[in-house]
C-alpha positions in Angstrom: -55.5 -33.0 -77.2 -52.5 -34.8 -77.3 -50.1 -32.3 -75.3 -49.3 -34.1 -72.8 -45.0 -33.1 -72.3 -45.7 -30.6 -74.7 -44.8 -26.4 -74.6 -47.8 -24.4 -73.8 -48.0 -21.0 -74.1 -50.1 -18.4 -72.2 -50.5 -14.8 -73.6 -53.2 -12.0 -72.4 -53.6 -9.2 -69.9 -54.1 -10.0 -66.3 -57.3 -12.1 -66.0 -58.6 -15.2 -64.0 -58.9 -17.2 -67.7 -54.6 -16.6 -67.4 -54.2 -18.0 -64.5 -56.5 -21.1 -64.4 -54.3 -21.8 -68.2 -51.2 -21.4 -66.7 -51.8 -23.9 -63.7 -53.5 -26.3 -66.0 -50.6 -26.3 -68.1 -48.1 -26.8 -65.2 -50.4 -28.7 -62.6 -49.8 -32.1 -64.9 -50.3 -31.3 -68.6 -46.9 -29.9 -70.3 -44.6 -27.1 -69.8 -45.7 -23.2 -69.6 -44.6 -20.6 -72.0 -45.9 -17.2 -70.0 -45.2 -15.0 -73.7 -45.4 -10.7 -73.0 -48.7 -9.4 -74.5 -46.8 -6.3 -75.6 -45.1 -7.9 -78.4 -44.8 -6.9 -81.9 -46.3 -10.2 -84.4 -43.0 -10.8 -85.8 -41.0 -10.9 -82.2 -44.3 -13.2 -80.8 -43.7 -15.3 -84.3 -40.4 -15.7 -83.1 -40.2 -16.4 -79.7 -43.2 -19.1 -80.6 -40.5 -20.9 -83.1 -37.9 -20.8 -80.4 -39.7 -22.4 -77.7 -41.2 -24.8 -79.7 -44.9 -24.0 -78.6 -47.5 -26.2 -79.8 -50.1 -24.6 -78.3 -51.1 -20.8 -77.0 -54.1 -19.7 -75.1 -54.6 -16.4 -75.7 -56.9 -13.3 -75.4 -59.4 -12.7 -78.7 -57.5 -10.1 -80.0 -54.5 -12.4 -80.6 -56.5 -14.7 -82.7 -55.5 -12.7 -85.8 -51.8 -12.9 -85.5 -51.3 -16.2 -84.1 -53.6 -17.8 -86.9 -51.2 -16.1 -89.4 -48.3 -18.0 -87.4 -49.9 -21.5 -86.9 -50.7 -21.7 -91.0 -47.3 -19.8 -92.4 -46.0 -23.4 -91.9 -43.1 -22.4 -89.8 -42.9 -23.5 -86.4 -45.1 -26.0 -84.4 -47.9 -24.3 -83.4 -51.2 -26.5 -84.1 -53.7 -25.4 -81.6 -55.2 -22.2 -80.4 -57.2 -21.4 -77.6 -59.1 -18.9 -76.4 -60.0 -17.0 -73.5 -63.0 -15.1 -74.4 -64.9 -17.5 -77.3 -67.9 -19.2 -75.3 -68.0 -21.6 -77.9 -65.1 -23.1 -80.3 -65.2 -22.3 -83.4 -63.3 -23.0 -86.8 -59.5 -23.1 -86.0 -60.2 -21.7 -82.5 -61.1 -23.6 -79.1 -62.9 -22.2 -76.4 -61.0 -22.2 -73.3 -64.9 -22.4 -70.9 -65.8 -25.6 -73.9 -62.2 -27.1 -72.9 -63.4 -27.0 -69.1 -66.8 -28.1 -69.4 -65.3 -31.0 -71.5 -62.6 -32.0 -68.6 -65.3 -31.7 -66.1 -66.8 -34.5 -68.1 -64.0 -36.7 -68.5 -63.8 -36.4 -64.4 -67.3 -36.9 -64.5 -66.7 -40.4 -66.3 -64.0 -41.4 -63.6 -61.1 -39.9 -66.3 -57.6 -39.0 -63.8 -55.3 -38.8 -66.0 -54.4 -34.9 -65.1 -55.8 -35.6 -61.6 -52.9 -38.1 -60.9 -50.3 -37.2 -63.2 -47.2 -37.5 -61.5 -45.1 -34.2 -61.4 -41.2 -34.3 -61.3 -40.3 -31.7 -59.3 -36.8 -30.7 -60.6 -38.2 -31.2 -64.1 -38.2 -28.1 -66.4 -41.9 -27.1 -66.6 -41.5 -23.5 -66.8 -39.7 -21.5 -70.0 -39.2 -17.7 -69.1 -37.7 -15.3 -71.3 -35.6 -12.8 -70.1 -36.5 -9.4 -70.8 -33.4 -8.2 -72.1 -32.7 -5.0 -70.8 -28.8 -5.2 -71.4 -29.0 -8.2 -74.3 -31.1 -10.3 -75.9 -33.2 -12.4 -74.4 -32.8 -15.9 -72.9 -35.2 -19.0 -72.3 -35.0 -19.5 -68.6 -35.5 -22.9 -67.8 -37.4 -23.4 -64.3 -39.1 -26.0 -62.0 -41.9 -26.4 -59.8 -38.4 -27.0 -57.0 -37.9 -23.3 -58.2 -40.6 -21.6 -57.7 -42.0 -23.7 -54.5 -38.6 -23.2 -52.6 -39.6 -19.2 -53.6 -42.9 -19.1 -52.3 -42.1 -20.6 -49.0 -39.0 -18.6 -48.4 -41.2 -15.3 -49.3 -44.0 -16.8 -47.1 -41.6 -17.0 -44.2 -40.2 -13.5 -44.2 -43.5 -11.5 -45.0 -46.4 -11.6 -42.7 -49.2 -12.2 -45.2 -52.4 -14.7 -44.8 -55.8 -15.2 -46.1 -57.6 -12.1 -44.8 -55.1 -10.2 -47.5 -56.0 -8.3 -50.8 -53.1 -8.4 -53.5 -53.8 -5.8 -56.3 -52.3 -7.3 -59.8 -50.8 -4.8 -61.9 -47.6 -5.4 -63.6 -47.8 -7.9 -66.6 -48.5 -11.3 -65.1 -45.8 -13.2 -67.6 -43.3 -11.3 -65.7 -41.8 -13.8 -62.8 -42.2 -10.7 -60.1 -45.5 -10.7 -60.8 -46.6 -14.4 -61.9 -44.6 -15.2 -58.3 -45.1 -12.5 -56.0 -48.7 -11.4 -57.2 -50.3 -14.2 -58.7 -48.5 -17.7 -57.0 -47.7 -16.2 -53.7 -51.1 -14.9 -53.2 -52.9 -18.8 -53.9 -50.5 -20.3 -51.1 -51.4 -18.1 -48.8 -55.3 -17.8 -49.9 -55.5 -14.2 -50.2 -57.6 -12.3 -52.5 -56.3 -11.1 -56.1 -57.9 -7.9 -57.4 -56.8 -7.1 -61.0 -55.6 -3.3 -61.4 -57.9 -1.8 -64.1 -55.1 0.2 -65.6 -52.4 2.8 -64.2 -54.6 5.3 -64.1 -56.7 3.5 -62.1 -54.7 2.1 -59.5 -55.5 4.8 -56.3 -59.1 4.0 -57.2 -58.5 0.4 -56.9 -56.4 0.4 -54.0 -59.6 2.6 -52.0 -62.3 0.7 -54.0 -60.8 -2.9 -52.5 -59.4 -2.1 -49.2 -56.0 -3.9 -50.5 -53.4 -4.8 -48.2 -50.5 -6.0 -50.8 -48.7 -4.8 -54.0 -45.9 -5.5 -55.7 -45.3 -2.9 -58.2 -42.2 -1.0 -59.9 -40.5 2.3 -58.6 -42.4 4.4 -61.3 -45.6 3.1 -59.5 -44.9 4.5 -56.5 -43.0 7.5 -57.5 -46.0 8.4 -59.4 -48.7 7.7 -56.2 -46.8 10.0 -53.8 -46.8 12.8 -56.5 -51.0 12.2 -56.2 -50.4 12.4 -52.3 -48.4 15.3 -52.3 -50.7 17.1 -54.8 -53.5 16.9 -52.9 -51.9 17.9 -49.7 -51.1 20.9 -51.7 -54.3 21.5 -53.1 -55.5 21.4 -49.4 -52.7 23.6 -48.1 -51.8 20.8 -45.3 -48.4 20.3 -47.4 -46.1 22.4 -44.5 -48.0 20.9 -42.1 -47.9 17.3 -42.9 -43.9 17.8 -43.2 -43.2 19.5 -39.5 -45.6 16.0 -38.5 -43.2 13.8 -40.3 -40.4 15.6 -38.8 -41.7 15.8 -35.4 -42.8 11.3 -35.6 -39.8 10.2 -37.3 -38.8 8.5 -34.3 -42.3 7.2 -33.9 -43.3 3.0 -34.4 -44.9 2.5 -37.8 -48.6 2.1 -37.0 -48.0 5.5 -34.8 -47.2 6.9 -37.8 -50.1 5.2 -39.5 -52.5 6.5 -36.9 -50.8 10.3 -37.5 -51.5 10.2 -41.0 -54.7 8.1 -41.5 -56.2 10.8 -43.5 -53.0 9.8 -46.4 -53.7 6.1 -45.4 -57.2 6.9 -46.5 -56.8 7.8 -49.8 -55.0 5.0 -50.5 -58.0 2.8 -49.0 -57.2 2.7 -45.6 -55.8 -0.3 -45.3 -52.4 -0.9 -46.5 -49.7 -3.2 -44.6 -47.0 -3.8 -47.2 -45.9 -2.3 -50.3 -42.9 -4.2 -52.5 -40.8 -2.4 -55.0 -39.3 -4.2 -57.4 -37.5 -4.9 -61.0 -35.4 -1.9 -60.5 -34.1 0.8 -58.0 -36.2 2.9 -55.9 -35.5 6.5 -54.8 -34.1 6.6 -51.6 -36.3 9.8 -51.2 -39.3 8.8 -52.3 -39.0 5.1 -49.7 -37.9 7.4 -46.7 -41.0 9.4 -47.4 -43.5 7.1 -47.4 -42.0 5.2 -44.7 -42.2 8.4 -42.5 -45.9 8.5 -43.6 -46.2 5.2 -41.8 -46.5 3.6 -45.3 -44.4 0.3 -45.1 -42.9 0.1 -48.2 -39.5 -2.4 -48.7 -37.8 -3.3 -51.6 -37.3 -6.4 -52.9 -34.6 -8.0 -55.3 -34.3 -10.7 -57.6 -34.1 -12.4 -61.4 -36.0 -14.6 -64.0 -33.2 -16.9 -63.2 -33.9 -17.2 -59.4 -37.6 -17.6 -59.7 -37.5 -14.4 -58.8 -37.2 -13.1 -55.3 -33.2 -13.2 -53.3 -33.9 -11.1 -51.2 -36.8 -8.4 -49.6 -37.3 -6.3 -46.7 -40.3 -7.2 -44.6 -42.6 -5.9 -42.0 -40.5 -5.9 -39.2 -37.0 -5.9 -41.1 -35.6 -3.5 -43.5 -33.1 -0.6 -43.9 -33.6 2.2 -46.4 -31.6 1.5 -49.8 -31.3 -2.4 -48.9 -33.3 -5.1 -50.2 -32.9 -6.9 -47.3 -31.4 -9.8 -46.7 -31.3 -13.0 -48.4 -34.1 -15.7 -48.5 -33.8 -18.5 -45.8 -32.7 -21.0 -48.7 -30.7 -18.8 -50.9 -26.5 -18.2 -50.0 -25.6 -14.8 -50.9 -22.0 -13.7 -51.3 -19.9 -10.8 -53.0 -17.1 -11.6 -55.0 -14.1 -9.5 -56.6 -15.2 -7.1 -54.1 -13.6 -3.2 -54.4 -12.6 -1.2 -51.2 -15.7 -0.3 -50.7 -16.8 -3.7 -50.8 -18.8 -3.4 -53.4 -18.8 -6.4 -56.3 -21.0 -9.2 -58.1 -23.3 -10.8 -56.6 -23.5 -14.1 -56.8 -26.1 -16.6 -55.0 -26.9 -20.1 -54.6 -30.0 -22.5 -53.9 -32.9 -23.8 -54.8 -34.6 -21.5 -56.3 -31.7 -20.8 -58.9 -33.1 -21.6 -62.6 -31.9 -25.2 -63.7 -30.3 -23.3 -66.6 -30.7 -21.3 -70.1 -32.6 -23.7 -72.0 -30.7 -24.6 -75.1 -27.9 -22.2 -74.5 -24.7 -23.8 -72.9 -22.2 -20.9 -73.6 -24.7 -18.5 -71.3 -25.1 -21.6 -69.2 -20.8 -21.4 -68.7 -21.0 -18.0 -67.5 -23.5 -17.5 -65.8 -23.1 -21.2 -63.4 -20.0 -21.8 -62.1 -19.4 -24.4 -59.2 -23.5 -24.2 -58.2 -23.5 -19.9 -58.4 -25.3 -17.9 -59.9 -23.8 -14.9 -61.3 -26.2 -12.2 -61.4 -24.6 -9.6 -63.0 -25.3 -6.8 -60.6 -22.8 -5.0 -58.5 -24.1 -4.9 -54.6 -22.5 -5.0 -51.1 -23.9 -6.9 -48.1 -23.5 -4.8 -44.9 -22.3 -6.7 -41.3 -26.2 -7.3 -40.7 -26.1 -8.8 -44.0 -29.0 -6.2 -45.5 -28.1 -7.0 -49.5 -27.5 -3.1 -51.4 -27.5 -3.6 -55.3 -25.2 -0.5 -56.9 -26.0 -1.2 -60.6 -25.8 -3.5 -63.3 -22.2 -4.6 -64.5 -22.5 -4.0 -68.1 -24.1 -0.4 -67.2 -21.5 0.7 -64.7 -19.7 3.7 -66.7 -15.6 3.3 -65.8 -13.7 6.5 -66.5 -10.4 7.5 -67.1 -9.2 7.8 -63.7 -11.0 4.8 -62.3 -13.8 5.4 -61.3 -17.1 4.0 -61.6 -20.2 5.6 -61.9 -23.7 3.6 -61.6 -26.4 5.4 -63.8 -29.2 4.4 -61.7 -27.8 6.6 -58.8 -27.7 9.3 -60.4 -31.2 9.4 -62.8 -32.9 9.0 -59.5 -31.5 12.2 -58.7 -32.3 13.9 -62.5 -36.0 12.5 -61.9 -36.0 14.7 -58.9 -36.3 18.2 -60.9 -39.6 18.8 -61.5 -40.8 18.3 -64.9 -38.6 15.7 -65.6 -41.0 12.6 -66.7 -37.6 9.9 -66.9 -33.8 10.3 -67.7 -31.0 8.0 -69.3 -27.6 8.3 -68.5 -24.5 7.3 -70.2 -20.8 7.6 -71.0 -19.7 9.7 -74.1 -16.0 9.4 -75.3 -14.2 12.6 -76.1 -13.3 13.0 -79.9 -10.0 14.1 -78.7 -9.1 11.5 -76.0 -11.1 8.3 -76.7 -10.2 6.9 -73.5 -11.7 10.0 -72.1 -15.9 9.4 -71.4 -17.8 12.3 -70.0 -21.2 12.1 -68.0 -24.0 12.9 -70.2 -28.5 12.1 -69.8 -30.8 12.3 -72.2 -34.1 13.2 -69.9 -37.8 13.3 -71.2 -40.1 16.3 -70.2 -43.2 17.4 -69.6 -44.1 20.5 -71.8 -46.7 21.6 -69.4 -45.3 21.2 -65.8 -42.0 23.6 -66.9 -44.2 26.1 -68.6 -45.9 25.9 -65.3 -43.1 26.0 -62.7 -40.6 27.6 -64.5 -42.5 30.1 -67.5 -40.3 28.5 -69.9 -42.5 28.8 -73.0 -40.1 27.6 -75.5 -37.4 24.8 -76.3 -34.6 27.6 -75.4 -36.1 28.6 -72.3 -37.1 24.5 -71.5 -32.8 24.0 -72.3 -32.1 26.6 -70.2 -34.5 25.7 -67.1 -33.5 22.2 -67.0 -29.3 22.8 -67.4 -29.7 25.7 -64.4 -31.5 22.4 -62.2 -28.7 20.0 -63.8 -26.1 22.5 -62.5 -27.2 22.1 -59.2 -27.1 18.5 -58.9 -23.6 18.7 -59.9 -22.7 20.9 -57.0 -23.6 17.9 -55.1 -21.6 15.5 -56.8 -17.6 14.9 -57.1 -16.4 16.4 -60.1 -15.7 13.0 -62.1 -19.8 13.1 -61.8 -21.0 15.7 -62.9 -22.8 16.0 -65.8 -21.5 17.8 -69.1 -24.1 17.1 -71.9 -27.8 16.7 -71.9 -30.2 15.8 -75.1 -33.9 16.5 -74.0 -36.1 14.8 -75.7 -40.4 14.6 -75.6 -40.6 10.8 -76.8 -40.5 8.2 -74.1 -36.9 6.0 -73.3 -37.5 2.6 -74.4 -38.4 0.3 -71.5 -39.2 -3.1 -71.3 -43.0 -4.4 -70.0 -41.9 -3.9 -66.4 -41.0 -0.6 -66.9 -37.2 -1.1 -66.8 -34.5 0.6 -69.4 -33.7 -0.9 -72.1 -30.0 0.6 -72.0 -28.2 -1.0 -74.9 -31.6 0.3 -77.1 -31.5 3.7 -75.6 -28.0 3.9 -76.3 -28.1 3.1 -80.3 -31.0 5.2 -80.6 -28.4 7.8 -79.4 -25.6 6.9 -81.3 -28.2 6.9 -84.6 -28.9 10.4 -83.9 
């Protein structure tokens, strides 16, 4: 078709068809454009102009939109391709024609794709950022990148081909299109794709999976099912003196103590990876005393993705362990508590922002990476990530407060679906910034728990459990204002905050 060198792009929910385009794109046609299936038409219009696509393969019900944008004249998009036609049809190919047709050229002794000649530190991957603090970048990567990735991850986590990997976040996302989808070919496991959140306990029991990579909200959400039922059952108090009475116990002790939990989670779970943000040191300790091995893991788009992840046999509670084999960590501009940036270096680090040498200057200096999140590295060198830079609230006195901290804790009260918190300036003093959250409820669960059958009774409920987290915390933390709200906090695909968003849609208020 002509696209040999050419930008590619790949769009749809987690399927085999996306993953058989995306290697055939990267495997020796052109260069892969993974594009996020959430996307509004004008924002996928865009993003297709910007990375000069000429070609998209794409679930049917994209057809529509991306016809609009191959004939509005702008842009270079010429061909579309489908995942679910059988046959092509006007203005559309068939992705299964497009097979049956290679299989013929092979057939006929055609090796062109067969022996194309890859360059390995070639860009053959664009990935855009997801934005979460500013808008979004084209990462540039190579197959250097993300090979140097899946070694170093296959080297530090104890998974082979008798495995099951359930797919669930967005597989344009590098965690996912890495850890779940790439990761899981090299070491010939099995992929199960996740039929949707709500069915994701049913698929982990309906499977038997071993592996999942997944967000915090995943797994805060699973062990509220666990300890629902336990309640249910009235084993609650009794499952919590066992915990207390094995925390000193091996993991698989633990695992045999609690097969009944293990059970209902399919019986046969080894590792569980949380990733793309923070997870709740409460809700990791407790599933870890369950004899549920669950680590974090760390990383970026720009380092292909993975720095750093606790494994089977290594990890600390809060850490995302230690670096990958290949990839230097360090902190720099540290404070006294030796907390600073991050910065890391390897092969696995992007190759740059494609077409964007002022982000390039920042962001690369002297072969680092500057990541843009604050962490310290302990004297085992277990990695801690504090917070993002540009979210780090600095008060008057000095001080810095990392939101994530502390809506971990305001996602503790019950009730409470998610929380934002930020810094509000005092009319009076400007340089003066006060604590505030905006948190999202659940109508039903504080009529439940709490009787409070109206929004002055819902204020007055959720302040008293605000008040006693701020008994907890120094006074410079504490929290003095609170906007509750019904409507969800805008988040990106992966389920991360979109904190400069939430913030304007404050500040529009």
């Amino acid at each position: 078709m002509g696209l040999k060198g050419k930008k590619i792009a790949v769009i749809g929910e987690n399927r085999y068809e996306w993953e058989i385009a995306y290697l055939s794109i990267v495997c020796g046609t052109g260069i892969v454009v993974p594009l996020d299936k959430s996307l509004p038409e004008n924002e996928l219009n865009t993003l297709i102009d910007t990375s000069e696509v000429d070609a998209i393969f794409c679930s049917d019900k994209y057809v529509e939109a991306l016809e609009k944008i191959k004939y509005s004249g702008v842009g270079k998009l010429k061909h579309i391709i489908s995942m679910d036609l059988e046959k092509n049809k006007e203005g559309v190919y068939s992705q299964n024609q497009l097979v049956k047709y290679g299989e013929k050229l092979i057939e006929n002794g055609d090796r062109r794709f067969i022996d194309a000649k890859i360059d390995p530190k070639e860009m053959s991957i664009m990935l855009f950022t997801s934005g979460t603090t500013s808008k979004a970048k084209i990462v540039a990567l190579s197959h250097e990148n993300i090979c140097t990735n899946l070694m170093d991850i296959s080297s530090v986590l104890d998974i082979n081909e008798k495995d099951v990997f359930l797919s669930v976040l967005p597989i344009h996302h590098v965690f996912e299109c890495t850890v779940g989808f790439l990761f899981s070919l090299y070491k010939g496991s099995q992929t199960v794709f996740c039929d949707g959140l709500r069915h994701i306990l049913e698929n982990l029991r309906e499977y038997k999976v071993s592996f999942m990579a997944c967000v915090p909200a995943i797994y805060e959400k699973i062990y509220k099912i666990i300890r629902k039922e336990l309640e249910k059952q009235g084993k609650l108090e009794e499952v919590l003196l066992k915990e207390e009475k094995y925390k000193n116990s091996s993991m698989q002790e633990r695992k045999e103590v609690f097969k009944e939990i293990h059970d209902m989670l399919g019986g046969n779970i080894k590792l569980l990876i949380s990733g793309a943000a923070k997870l709740d040191k409460q809700i990791e300790e407790r599933f870890r005393l369950l004899g549920i091995n669950i680590v974090q893991g760390y990383g970026l788009t720009e380092t292909s993705p993975v720095i750093g992840v606790g494994s089977n046999k290594y990890s600390k509670i809060g850490s995302i362990g230690k670096a990958l084999p290949s990839v230097q960590a360090k902190i720099i501009d540290a404070d006294s508590n030796g907390e600073g940036e991050l910065v890391v270096k390897g092969k696995s680090i992007m190759l740059g922002y494609y077409n964007n040498e002022e982000a390039n200057e920042k962001s690369l200096i002297d072969g680092w990476f500057y990541t843009g999140d604050l962490a310290k590295i302990d004297e085992e060198g277990y990695i801690f990530i504090c917070g993002r830079k540009k979210s780090v609230i600095v008060l008057k006195n000095g001080k810095n407060i990392y939101p994530e901290e502390m809506e971990n804790l305001v996602n503790r009260i019950e009730g409470v679906k998610e929380s934002f918190i930020f810094g509000k300036q005092k009319t009076e003093d400007k340089d003066d910034i006060k604590v505030n959250v905006k948190i999202v409820y659940d109508r039903q669960i504080l009529k439940d728990v709490y009787h409070a059958k109206n929004d002055e009774e819902i204020f007055e409920a959720i302040s008293k459990e605000v008040k006693e987290i701020n008994k907890i915390m120094p006074k410079y933390k504490a929290i003095r204002g609170i906007i509750l709200t019904e409507e969800p906090l805008i988040k990106t695909t992966t389920n991360k905050l979109k904190r400069q968003d939430n913030l304007n849609a404050i500040e529009n208020i």
